[in-house]
Structures are given as structure tokens and as C-alpha cells.
N, C-alpha and C positions, 0 to 999 in steps of 0.2 A: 225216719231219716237215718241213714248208716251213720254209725258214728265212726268208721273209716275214712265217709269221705272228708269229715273235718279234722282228721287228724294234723299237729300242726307242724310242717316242714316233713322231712323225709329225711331220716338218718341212716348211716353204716349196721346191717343188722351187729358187726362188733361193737356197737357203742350203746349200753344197757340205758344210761339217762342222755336227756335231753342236756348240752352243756350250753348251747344260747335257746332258749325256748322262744317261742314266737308268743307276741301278747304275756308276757310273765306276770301280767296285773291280775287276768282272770284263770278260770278254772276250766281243767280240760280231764277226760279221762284221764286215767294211769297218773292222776297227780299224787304226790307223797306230802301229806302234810304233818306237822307233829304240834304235841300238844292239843290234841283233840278230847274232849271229854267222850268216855267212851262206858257204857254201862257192863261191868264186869260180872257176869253171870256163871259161876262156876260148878255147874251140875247140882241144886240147892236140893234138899230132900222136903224144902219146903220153906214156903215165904214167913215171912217174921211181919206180922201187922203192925202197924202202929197209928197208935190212936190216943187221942187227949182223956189225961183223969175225966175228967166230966161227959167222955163221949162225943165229943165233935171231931169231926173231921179234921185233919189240921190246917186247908185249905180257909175254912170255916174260924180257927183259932185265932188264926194268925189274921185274919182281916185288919186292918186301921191302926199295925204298927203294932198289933198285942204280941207278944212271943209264948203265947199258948199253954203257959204252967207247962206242970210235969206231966210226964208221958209214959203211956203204960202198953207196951210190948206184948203182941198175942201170937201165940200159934200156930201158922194159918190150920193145920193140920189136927188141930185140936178145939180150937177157938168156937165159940156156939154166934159168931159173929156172921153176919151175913155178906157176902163179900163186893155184892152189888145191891146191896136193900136200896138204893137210893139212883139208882142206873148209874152211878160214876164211878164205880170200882174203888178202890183202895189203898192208902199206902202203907209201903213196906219198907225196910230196909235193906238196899243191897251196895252194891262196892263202885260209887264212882271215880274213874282215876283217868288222866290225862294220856293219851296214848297216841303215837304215829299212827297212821291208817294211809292205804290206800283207795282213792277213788274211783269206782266201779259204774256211775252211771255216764251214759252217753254222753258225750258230749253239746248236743243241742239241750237234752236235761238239763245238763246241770245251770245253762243259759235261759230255762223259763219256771223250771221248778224250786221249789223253797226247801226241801230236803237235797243231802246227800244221803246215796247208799255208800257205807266204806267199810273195808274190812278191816279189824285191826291188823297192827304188825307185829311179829314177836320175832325173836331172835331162833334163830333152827337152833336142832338138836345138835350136840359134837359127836362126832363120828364120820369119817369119810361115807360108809356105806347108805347113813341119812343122809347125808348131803347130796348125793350120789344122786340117789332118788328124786329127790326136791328137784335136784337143777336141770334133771330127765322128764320133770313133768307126770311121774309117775304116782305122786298123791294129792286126788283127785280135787281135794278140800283146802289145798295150801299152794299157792303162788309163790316162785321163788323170788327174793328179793336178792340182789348182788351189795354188800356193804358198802356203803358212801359214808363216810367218817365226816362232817359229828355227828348226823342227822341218824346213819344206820353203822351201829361201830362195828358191827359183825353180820354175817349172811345169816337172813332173815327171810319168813316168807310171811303172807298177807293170808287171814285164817277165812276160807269163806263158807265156814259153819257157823261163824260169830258175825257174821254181816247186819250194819245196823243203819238206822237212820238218825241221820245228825243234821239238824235244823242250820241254816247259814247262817244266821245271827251269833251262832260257836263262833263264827270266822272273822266276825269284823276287825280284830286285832289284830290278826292275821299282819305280820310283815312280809316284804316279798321273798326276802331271802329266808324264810322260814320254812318254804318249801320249795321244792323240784316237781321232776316230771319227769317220768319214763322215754323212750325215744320213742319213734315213729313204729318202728315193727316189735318193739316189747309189747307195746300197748296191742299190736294185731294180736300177740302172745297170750299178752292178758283176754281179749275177747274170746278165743278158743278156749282159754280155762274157765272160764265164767260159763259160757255155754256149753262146755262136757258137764261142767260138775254140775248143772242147772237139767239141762238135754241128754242127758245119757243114757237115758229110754230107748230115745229114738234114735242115738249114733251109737257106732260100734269102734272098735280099737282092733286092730290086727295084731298087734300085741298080748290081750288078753283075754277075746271075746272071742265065739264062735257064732256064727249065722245061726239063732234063733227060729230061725222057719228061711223054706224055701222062694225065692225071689230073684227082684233085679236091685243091685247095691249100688248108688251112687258113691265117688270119691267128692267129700267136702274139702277137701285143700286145692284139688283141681278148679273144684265151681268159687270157691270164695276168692281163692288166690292167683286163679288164672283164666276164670271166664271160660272154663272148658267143663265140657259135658262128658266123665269118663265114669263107664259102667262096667259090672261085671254079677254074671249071673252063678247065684251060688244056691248049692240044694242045702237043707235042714243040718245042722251038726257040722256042717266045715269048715275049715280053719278060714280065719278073712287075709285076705292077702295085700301085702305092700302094692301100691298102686305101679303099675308100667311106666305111668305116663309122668309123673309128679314124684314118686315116691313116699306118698303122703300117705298116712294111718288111719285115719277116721271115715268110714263109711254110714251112710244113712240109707234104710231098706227104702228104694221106689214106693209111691203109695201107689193103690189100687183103683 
């Protein structure tokens, strides 16, 4: 199922959020929710075990209300521990912290499935020439987020190298005014970031790519956004060209 065609209402592309949403009770793509537990992984050289004095699990410790005595911290990197002896893996210690994310799965997803996928949010770097980038769509791993005070106090973008899964039972506290919703054509915005940064194998950018082999190149903003079939035949090494028809950047090579 597209998740375009449920997009909900049709907004001004000048208007970056939804300001009446349609259904505000449930969840749609490009939702902004805050306060989300979010597992903070920050390039670790190596996990920290932890395991009960006695060796049990702490799954195991803590059974019937016990609080599992003291605990003794391993290496993972050093540890003569096994890290699946038992096929259930292990725990460790890492950094959970409460963080806004945006909502990245479909929206019929997010209607039958019990996960979210979300990326967190962080605030962009200062500097016009970052910002620059960000809000040009130019780094492939970060979606630009426009600040909405109190929820986003400053321009921020959505990190989707740290994409994660968060169970909906996170949500049931959830108030409604806790969170928002992108409008109708950010969220299109949002889907071509997801699938460059996901798809980028198979599509090309006239801005920064050259035709990898010789073929026929389909424009994806013509077929996505306008139901038109516009091609153009390029040899090995040439530069990809802004579309005639659309002006649109993104090409995918014809398959065979």
C-alpha cells in the first residue's frame, strides 16, 4: 500500500507542519513525537556485560520481586564470557534517554504493526553553510526538521543512521498535544529522503553522480509525482542531467 495515498489532507508546500491534522488521535507517517525512549549508541569500542555475583542472568535474578544483589561488570572485549551460551544473548550497559523522533513507517504500518521505526531528533549544527546543506537536502543521512517552539526550539534534523524500533506501548501516555505532524508534501519530502538514503544504488542525482554504465535513465519525480514516463539515454561517465520535463534530479538506470 503507498503510503501517499493516505496521506492525511493536502497542505501549502509553504506550510512545513500539519496545523489542523486530520484524526490527531492516531499515528501517521512524518509524526514528530517527543519523549520517546530512545537507545543512545555512540560508536562504543565495546559493550560492558553485566551480569549478577553469582552468574545469573539478571532476567533470571530479578524473577519474584528479588533485586538481584550486587553486580559485576565485564568486558565484552576481554570477558572469557560467552555471549550466547544460553541462545539469549546478553545484557549490557548502554545510555537510555528520552528523545523526540520522527516517524518513518508507512502509514498503513504504523495501523497494523506493533513497532515504530523513528529516527531520532537532534538539533543541526550552527553555521549557515550547515544549515545550507541540511535544508538543500544535501546530507543524505539527516532530514531537515524547521523549528516549532516548544516541541523543536531550534532547526533540527531527523538522524537516519540511528533509526530505531520502538514498541507502542512507549506511547500509551502519549497526550495529543504532545505531538504534531509534518504536512502533506514534507512527508512526500520525507519519503524521497528515506528512499535515496535507503536506494541509492539504484538512483542517481544530477547534482553529484555520473552515469555508472551506459543505458536508458528514468526521471523518478516525473513517474512518482506526475504519472509521466520521461527517459533519457546516457553513455558510461556522463554527467546526469536536470530533467526537461519536471526538473527533477533523481534518475534510476532502465532494468534489462
Amino acid at each position: 500500500m503507498s503510503s501517499s495515498a493516505i496521506i492525511p489532507g493536502d497542505a501549502s508546500p509553504d506550510d512545513f507542519y500539519d496545523a489542523t491534522p486530520l484524526e490527531p488521535l492516531l499515528l501517521y507517517q512524518g509524526e514528530i513525537l517527543v519523549d520517546v525512549p530512545i537507545l543512545n549508541i555512540e560508536k562504543p569500542s565495546r559493550w560492558q556485560l553485566v551480569r549478577t555475583r553469582s552468574g545469573k542472568r539478571l532476567d533470571e535474578a530479578l524473577k519474584h520481586g528479588n533485586i538481584g544483589g550486587t553486580v559485576n561488570v565485564l568486558d565484552s572485549n576481554m570477558s572469557k564470557e560467552e555471549w550466547q551460551a544460553d541462545k539469549r544473548g546478553d545484557y549490557v550497559i548502554a545510555l537510555l534517554d528520552k528523545n523526540p523522533v520522527l516517524v518513518l513507517n508507512q502509514t498503513c504500518d504504523i495501523q497494523t504493526k506493533s513497532f515504530l521505526q523513528v529516527a531520532p531528533i537532534y538539533p543541526a549544527q550552527e553555521g549557515e553553510r550547515y544549515l545550507g546543506k541540511l535544508m538543500n537536502g544535501d546530507i543524505y543521512s539527516a532530514f531537515w526538521l524547521k523549528k516549532h517552539p516548544p516541541e523543536l526550539n531550534a532547526h533540527s534534523y531527523a538522524d537516519l543512521e540511528l533509526i530505531q524500533a520502538v514498541h507502542k506501548s512507549f506511547l500509551k501516555r502519549m497526550r495529543p498535544q504532545q505531538h504534531f505532524r509534518l504536512s502533506a508534501a514534507r512527508i512526500r519530502l520525507l519519503q524521497h529522503s528515506v528512499t535515496r538514503y535507503f536506494g541509492r544504488p539504484n538512483s542517481y542525482d544530477s547534482r553529484s553522480d555520473r552515469a555508472p554504465t551506459t543505458g536508458t535513465y528514468l526521471c523518478l519525480d516525473c513517474f512518482y509525482m506526475g504519472g509521466r514516463l520521461t527517459s533519457v539515454a546516457l553513455g558510461e561517465g556522463s554527467d546526469i542531467p536536470i530533467c526537461v520535463t519536471c526538473e527533477g534530479i533523481r534518475w534510476a538506470i532502465k532494468g534489462r
